[in-house]
N, C-alpha and C positions, 0 to 999 in steps of 0.2 A: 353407344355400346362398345365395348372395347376389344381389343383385337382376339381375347380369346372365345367371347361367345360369339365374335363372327365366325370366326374358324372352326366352334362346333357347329354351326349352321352349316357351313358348307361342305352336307354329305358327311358329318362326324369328323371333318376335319380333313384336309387335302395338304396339311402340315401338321407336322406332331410339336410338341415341345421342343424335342432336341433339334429340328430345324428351325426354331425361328429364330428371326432376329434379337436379341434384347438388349438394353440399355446397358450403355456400362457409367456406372457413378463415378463419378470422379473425385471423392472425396472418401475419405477414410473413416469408417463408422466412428470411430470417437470424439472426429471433426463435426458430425452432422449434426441435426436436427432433429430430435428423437420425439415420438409420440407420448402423450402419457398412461399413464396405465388405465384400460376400460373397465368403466363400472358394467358388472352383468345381473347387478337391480334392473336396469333398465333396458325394458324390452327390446327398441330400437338395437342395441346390441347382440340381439340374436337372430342369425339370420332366418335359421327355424325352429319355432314351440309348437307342441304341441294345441297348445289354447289360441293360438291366431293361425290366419287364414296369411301361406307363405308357399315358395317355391316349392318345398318336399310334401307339398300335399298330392302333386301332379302324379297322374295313372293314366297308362296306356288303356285304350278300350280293352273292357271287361275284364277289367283289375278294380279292386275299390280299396279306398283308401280308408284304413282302420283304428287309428290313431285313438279314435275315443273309446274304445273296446279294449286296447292290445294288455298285453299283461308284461310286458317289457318295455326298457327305455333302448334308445342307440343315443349314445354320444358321438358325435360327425364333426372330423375334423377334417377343414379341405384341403384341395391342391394348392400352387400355387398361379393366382391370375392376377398379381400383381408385378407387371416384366417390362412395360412403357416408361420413357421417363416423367419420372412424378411431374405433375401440375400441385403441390404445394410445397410446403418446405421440407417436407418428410422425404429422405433418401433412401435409406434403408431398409426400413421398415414403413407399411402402409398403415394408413389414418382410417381409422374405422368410422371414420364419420364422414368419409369422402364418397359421394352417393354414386358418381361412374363407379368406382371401384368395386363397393357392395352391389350394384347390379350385376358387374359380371360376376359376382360368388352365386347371385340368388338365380341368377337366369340361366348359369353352367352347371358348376359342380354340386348344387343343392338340390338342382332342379333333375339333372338326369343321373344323380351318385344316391344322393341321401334318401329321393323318394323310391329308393328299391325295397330300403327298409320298412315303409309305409302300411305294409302289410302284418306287420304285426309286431310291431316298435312304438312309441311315442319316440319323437325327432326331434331331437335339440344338438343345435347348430352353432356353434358359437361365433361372431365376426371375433376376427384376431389380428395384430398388426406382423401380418403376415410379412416372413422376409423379404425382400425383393429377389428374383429370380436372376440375378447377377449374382447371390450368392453363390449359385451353384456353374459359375463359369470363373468368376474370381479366383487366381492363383493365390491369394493373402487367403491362408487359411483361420486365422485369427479376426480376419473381418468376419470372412463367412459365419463361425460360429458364435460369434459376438453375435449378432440380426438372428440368429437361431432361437439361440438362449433369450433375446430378447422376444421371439415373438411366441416362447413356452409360457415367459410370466402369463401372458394371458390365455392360453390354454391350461395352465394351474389352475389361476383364479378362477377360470370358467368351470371349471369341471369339481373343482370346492364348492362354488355357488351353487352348483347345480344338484352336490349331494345333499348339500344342508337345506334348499327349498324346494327341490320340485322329484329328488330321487323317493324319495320314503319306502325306503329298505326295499324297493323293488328289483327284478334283473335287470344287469346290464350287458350290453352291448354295443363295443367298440368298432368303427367304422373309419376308414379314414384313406388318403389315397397321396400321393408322390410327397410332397415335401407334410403334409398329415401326416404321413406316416411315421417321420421323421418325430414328430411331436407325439405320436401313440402311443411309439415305442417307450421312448421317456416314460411317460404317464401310467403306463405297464405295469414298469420297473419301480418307478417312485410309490404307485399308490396301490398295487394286487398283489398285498402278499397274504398272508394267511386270513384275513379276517375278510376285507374287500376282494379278496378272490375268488370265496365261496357264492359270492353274489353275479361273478363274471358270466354269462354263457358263453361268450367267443369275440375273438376281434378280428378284423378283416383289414389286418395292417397292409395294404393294397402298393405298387408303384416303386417300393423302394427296395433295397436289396436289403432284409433281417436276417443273420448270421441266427446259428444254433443257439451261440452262447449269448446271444442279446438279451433274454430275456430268462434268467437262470430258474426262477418260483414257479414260469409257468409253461408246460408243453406245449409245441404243435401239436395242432391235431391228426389223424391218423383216420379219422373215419367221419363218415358226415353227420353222426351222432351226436359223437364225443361234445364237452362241455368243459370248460372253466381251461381254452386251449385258444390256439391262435391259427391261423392261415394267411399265406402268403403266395403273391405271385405276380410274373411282369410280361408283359407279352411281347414277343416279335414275331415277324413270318416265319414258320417253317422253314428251317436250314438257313437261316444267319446266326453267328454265334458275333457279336459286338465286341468290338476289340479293346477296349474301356475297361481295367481289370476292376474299378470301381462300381461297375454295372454290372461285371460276373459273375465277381464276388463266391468266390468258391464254396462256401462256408453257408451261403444264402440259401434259405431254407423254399420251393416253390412246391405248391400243393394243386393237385388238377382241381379246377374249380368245377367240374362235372361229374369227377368220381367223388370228390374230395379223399383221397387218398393219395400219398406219399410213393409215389411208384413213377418209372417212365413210360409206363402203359399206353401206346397208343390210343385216344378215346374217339370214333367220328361223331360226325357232326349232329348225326341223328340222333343222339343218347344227351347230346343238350336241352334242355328244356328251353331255350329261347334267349334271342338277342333282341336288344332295344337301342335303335341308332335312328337318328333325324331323316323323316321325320318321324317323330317318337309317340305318334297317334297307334300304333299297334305293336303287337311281339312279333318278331320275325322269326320262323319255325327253318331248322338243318340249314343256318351260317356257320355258325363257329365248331372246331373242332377242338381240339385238346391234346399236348405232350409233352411232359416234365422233360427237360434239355438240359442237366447238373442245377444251375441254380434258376433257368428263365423256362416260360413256356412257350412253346412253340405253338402257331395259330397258323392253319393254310388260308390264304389269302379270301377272305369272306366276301360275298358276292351282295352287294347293294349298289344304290342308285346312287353312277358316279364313280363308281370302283374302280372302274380302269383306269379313272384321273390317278389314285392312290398309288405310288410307287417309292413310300417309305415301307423300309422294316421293321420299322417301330412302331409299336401300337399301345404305348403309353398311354394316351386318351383316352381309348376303346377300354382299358383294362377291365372295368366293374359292367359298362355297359356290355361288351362280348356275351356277358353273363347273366344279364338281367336278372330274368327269370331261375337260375343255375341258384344265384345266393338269396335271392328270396323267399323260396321255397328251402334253402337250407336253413335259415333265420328261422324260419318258423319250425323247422322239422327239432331244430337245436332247442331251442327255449321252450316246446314241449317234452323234450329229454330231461332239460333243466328242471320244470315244474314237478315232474312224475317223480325225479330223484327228490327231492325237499319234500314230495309227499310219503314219500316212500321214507326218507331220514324222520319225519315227524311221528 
C-alpha cells in the first residue's frame, strides 16, 4: 500500500500533501514514456460503479449506502496519489493498470471522498492517468501542463462514456478534490453549457483555488439550495494565511461548507453536522468549525485521536472529510431542489 493511504491511516494523516516528500523525474515529458489512452468499456477501469461491489460503497455506522434507489449520478474525480517514483516505465503520467497504484485510489480517496456521496448518488469513478505530483513542484511550467492536459484526455473520455451508457438523461453531480479539481473545472467549461447544464445539480470542485471567472455559464452557489451552481473550498488552521500567492489566489471563490453560503461568518462547530476521520467506523459530532478567510477557510484545530501529533496548517486532506456529513446531506438536500424544479418546469 503506498505512502498515501498509509498516511491516511495514521489518524487522517500526520503529514499533509504539501509536506511530503515527492519524486522529482528526471526527464522531460516529451522525452518519456506515455501511457496509452484507457478504454472505459471496461469495467476494471472504474474504480467505482454503481453495478459492482467497490470502495465508495463504504458507510460509517448507521449510514446506508443507496446507490440502487438514488435518483442522481456523481461523477468523482480524485486527488492526486500518484507522487513515488514509478516502478514502470511511465513517468509522468500514472498507468491505470498498475494495481499498487489503483489500490491507493480505491482504499483513499474513493473510499473516504466519493462514498460521502453514497447516499443519494450512483458513484462512477473513473481510473485516469493521473499526473504525477511533481507536476505541481516542477518550475517547467510546460511540463506541468503538458501531464495535465494529458491526464484530462481520459477524464473526457470517461465522462463521454459515461453519458452515452450509464447517464440516461438523469441528474448530475460533480465531485472532485486537489488536482480533480483541476480536471472538473475543465470539464465545466468544456461540457455545462446551456443544454448539459440544465441537468447539473452542483459540483463540489473541492482542494484547489477556482477563481470567479473560471467558470463564466455557471454561478457559485449562494445558498444550500441553490442548483445548476458550484462550491468551493480549502482548509487551513484558524489564523494562517499561506504565503504561496498561488494557493491565495485572491480572485478564489470559498464557500462555508456548513452554511453553504458566501459570507465570512464565523460558524462553530456545533451547527456542523459531523466529521468522518480514521477510524471511519462513525460520524464524529462538534469537531470542525467554519470561516470564509478572502479565498481559504479557516478550521480551529479539530480534536481527534492523535491530534496533538498534527502540527501542520494545512488540512488539504481533511477537506471533504471535515465535512462528511455537512455535504451529504447537502447532496441530497440539492438534488431534491433539483427534482421539484423539473417537476415543477414539466
Amino acid at each position: 500500500m503506498k505512502k498515501f493511504t498509509l498516511q491516511l491511516a495514521l489518524l487522517f494523516v500526520l503529514q499533509t500533501v504539501s509536506a511530503q516528500k515527492v519524486y522529482k523525474i528526471p526527464v522531460a515529458f516529451d522525452s518519456c514514456v506515455k501511457p496509452p489512452l484507457t478504454d472505459y468499456s471496461l469495467v476494471q477501469n472504474w474504480s467505482a460503479l454503481p453495478t459492482k461491489k467497490d470502495q465508495a460503497d463504504f458507510v460509517p455506522q448507521k449510514l446506508k449506502d443507496n446507490q440502487s434507489t438514488a435518483a442522481a449520478d456523481l461523477f468523482y474525480i480524485h486527488p492526486t496519489t500518484f507522487r513515488n517514483q514509478p516502478t514502470g516505465p511511465f513517468q509522468w503520467n500514472a498507468d491505470v493498470n498498475d494495481q499498487e497504484e489503483n489500490e491507493s485510489v480505491d482504499n483513499s480517496p474513493v473510499k473516504f471522498q466519493a462514498s460521502i456521496f453514497n447516499g443519494s448518488c450512483k458513484v462512477y469513478a473513473p481510473r485516469y492517468r493521473q499526473a504525477h505530483m511533481y507536476c505541481f513542484r516542477t518550475k517547467d511550467l510546460s511540463d506541468k501542463w503538458k501531464a495535465l492536459d494529458y491526464a484530462y484526455q481520459d477524464i473526457r473520455n470517461a465522462f463521454l462514456y459515461y453519458l452515452k451508457n450509464y447517464n440516461h438523461n438523469r441528474p448530475i453531480v460533480i465531485a472532485s478534490h486537489s488536482q480533480g479539481t483541476i480536471h472538473a473545472a475543465r470539464l465545466l467549461k468544456e461540457f455545462f453549457g446551456d443544454t448539459l447544464k440544465k441537468k447539473l445539480v452542483v459540483a463540489y470542485i473541492i482542494g484547489m483555488p477556482v477563481p470567479t471567472d473560471s467558470l463564466p455559464a455557471i454561478d457559485f452557489c449562494h445558498n444550500a439550495n441553490q442548483t445548476q451552481c458550484w462550491v468551493s473550498w480549502r482548509s487551513y488552521e484558524h489564523g494562517f494565511v499561506p504565503d504561496n500567492p498561488w494557493v491565495t489566489a485572491e480572485k478564489a471563490i470559498c464557500i462555508n461548507p456548513i452554511t453553504w453560503e458566501y459570507n465570512e461568518n464565523y460558524v462553530p462547530k456545533e451547527l456542523s453536522k459531523g466529521t468522518v476521520l480514521l477510524p471511519a467506523h462513525k460520524v464524529l459530532l462538534n469537531r470542525c468549525d467554519a470561516q470564509v478567510h478572502g479565498g481559504i477557510l479557516w478550521v480551529k484545530k479539530p480534536r481527534f485521536r492523535g491530534s496533538f501529533l498534527y502540527r501542520n496548517p494545512n488540512y488539504h486532506i481533511a477537506d471533504l472529510n471535515f465535512y462528511y456529513m455537512d455535504i451529504r446531506l447537502n447532496v441530497e438536500n440539492r438534488i431534491n431542489a433539483h427534482l421539484l424544479l423539473n417537476r415543477q418546469a414539466n
